[in-house]
N, C-alpha and C positions, 0 to 999 in steps of 0.2 A: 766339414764334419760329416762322419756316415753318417747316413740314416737310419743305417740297423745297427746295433749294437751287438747282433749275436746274426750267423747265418750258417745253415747246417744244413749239410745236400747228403742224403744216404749216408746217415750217418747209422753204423754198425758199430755194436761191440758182444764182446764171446768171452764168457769163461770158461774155458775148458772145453763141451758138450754145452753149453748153456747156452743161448744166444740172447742176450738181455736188450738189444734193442735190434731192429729190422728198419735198416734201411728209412731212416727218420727224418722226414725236411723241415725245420724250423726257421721262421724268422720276427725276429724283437725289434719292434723298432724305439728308436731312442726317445727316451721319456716315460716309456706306456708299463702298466703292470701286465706282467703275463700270465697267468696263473696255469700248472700242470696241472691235473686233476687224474685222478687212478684212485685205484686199490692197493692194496701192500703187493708188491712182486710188480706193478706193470713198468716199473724204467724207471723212474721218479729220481731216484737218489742219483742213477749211472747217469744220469743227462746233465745233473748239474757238477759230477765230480771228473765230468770230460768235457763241460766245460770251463772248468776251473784249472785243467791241464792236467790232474793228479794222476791220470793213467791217458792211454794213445787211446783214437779209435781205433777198433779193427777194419774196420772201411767205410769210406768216403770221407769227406772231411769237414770242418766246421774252421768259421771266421768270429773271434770274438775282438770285442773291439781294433777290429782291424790286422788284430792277429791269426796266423793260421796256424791251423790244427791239423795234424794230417795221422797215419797210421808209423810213418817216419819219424816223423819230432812235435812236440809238441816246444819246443824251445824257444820258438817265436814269441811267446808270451808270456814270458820273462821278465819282459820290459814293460808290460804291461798289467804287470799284477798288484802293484803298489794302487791301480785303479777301478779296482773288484776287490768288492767286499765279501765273505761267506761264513752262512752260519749253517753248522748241520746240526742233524738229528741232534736232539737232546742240548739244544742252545751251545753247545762246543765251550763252555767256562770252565776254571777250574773249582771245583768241588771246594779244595782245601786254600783256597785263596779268600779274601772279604772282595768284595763286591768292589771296593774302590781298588783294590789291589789287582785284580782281573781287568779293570779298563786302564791302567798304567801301565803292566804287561801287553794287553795289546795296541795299545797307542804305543809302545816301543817297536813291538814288532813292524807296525807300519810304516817306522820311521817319524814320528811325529815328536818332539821336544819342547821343552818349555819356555815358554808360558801360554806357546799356545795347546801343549796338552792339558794341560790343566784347567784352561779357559774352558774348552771343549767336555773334558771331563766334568767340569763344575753343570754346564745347561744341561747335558744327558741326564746325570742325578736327579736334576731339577724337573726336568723335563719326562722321565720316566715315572717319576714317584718313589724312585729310589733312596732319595736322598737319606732319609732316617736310617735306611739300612745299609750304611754307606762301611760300614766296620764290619757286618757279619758277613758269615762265612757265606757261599754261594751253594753248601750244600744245604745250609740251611733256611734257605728260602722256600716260599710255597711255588710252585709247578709255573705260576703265571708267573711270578718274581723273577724266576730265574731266565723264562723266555725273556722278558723284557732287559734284562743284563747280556743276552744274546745278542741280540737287537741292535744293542749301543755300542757292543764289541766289533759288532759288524761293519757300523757308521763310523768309527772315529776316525778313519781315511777320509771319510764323505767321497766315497768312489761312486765311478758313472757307474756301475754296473756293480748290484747286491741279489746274489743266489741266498734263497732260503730255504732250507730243505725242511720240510712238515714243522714251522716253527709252533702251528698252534694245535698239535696233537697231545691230547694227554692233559690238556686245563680246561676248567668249565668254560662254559659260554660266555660270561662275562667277562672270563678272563681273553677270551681269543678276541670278543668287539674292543676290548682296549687296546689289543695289542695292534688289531687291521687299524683303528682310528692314529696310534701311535706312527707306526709304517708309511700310513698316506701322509699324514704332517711330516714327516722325516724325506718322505720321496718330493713329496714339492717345495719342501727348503733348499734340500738340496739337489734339486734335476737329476735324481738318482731314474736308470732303468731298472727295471727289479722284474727275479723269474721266480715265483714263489710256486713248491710244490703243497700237494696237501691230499689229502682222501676225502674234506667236505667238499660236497657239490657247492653248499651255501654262501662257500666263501670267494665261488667264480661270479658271483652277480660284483662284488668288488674290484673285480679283474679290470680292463682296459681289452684285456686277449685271450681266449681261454682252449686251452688245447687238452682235449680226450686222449688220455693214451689207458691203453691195456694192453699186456701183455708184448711190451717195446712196440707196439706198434700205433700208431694215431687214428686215433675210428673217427675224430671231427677238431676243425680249429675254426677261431673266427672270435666275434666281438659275442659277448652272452647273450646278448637279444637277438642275434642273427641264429643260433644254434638250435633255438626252440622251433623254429622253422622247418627245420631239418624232418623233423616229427612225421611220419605219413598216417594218420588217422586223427582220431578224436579222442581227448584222455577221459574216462569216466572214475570218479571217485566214488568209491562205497565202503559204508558203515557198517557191518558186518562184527558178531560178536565171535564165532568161530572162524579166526581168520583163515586158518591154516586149511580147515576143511573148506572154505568156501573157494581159495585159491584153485585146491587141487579141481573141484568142480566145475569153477569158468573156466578153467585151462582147455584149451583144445575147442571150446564152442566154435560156431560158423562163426563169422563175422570178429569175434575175438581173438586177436594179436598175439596179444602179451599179456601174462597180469603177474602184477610185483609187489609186494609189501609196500604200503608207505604210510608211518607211525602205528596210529592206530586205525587208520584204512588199509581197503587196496584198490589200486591203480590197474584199470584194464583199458591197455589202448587198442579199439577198435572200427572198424573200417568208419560207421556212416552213427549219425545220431540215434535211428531204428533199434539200435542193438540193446540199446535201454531197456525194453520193455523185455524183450528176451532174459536179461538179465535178470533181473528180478521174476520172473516165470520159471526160470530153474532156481532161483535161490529159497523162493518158497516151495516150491515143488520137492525140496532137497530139505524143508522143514529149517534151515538157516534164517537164524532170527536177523532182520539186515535194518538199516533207517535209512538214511537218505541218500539216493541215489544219483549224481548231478555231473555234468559234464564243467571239466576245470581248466584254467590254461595249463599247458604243460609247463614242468619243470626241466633245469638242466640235468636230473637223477632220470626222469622221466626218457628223455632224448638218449640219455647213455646205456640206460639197459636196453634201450629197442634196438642203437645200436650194436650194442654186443649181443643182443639175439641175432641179430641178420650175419653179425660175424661167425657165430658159431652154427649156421646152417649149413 
């Protein structure tokens, strides 16, 4: 059995004028969550809909379960699609269907028959918190409901390999930790590999594998605890009431990096510990009412702006 489940050497693709990915090396290995991470526009959705086969690359090629992908055919993986699972954007159900009538729709499409679709169909219910709403329509669920009906549409193959394009964009928080808590029980039942995309940073600390990309191209990969590493200075968090004016003010100081919004701080990564004091010397100086000023570990949001600053130099 591979060991990777997915393996992508320069992998390119182009609409038009457009070049939506640059030459991209990935690799999944079987079992691990891999989490994408971007912003809207960096690759996100192209990576998981080439490798699902739905379009060629434009150059190089990728190996998914043992299948190859090339800019020629993607035909190879044919035969191997009854063993990938995929949900996109907006959980992929239908609107005008009830919620048990969408997982019997696609437990047909996967080939799956009775009694063990039904078996299957009954623990999902169960197991999602569906169950009650097992007759309503899927338009009419709330934003988390209908992720979760995505989820199980995905699973009912119990394939090695489940792409999930931004499943938890658009539901509250609490809706998204049920759905990663749902996911993880779902992948270690079933030794599913899974490459889930997303825009929170928050949700790579759950990863196994976490890869930066913006703008198709990959600014960092590796395990989430190796990637804070990555960091070249020291992260300083500050309380600051005028954020926006105090930003544009630390920007460009000696010794100061970067500085980025984060919630209701901001985040200035700076060479040496020293710089503290400076800090606050121009923040008073500058009449900015500020509180506390303290050096923090970094984050993986932390790591990716500094990142894409050094990209964009």
């Amino acid at each position: 059995m591979e060991e990777y489940v997915v393996i992508a050497e320069g992998l390119q693709k182009r609409f038009g004028s457009i070049w939506a990915l640059h030459g991209l090396d990935l690799r999944v290995k079987r079992g691990e969550i891999c989490g994408i991470i971007g912003p809207d526009g960096a690759g996100k959705t192209t990576i998981l809909r080439l490798l699902t086969g739905l379009f060629p690359p434009t150059g190089g090629k990728a190996q998914v379960l043992g299948c190859q992908l090339t800019p020629e055919s993607t035909a190879s993986l044919d035969q191997a699609r009854h063993r990938i699972g995929y949900m996109p954007q907006g959980s992929g159900c239908f609107g005008d269907l009830t919620v048990y009538e969408n997982l019997i729709f696609f437990g047909k499409v996967y080939g799956k028959e009775n009694p063990e679709l039904e078996q299957e169909i009954d623990f999902l219910l169960e197991f999602t918190g569906l169950k009650p709403f097992a007759t309503r329509l899927a338009d009419h669920l709330s934003g988390g409901m209908r992720q979760k009906l995505g989820l199980a549409c995905s699973v009912l193959a119990k394939p090695e390999l489940l792409l999930l394009d931004e499943p938890t964009t658009g539901v509250d928080p609490a809706a998204r930790q049920d759905f990663w808590e749902l996911l993880k029980t779902l992948q270690q039942k079933h030794q599913m590999s899974v490459v889930v995309t997303t825009p929170y940073m928050d949700e790579a600390a759950r990863c196994d594998q976490v890869v930066l990309l913006h703008d198709g191209k990959i600014l960092a990969s590796g395990p989430p605890e190796s990637l804070t590493g990555l960091l070249k200075g020291l992260v300083l968090e500050v309380k600051v009431k005028e954020k926006y004016r105090a930003c544009e003010t630390l920007s460009g100081l000696p010794g100061v990096k970067d500085v980025n919004l984060f919630g209701d701080c901001l985040h200035l990564l700076v060479e040496a510990r020293s710089c503290e004091d400076q800090v606050k010397n121009v923040l008073a100086t500058e009449g900015l009412e500020f509180g506390e000023v303290k050096a923090v570990s970094p984050t993986l949001e932390d790591v990716f702006l500094s990142l894409l600053a050094e990209e964009r130099k």
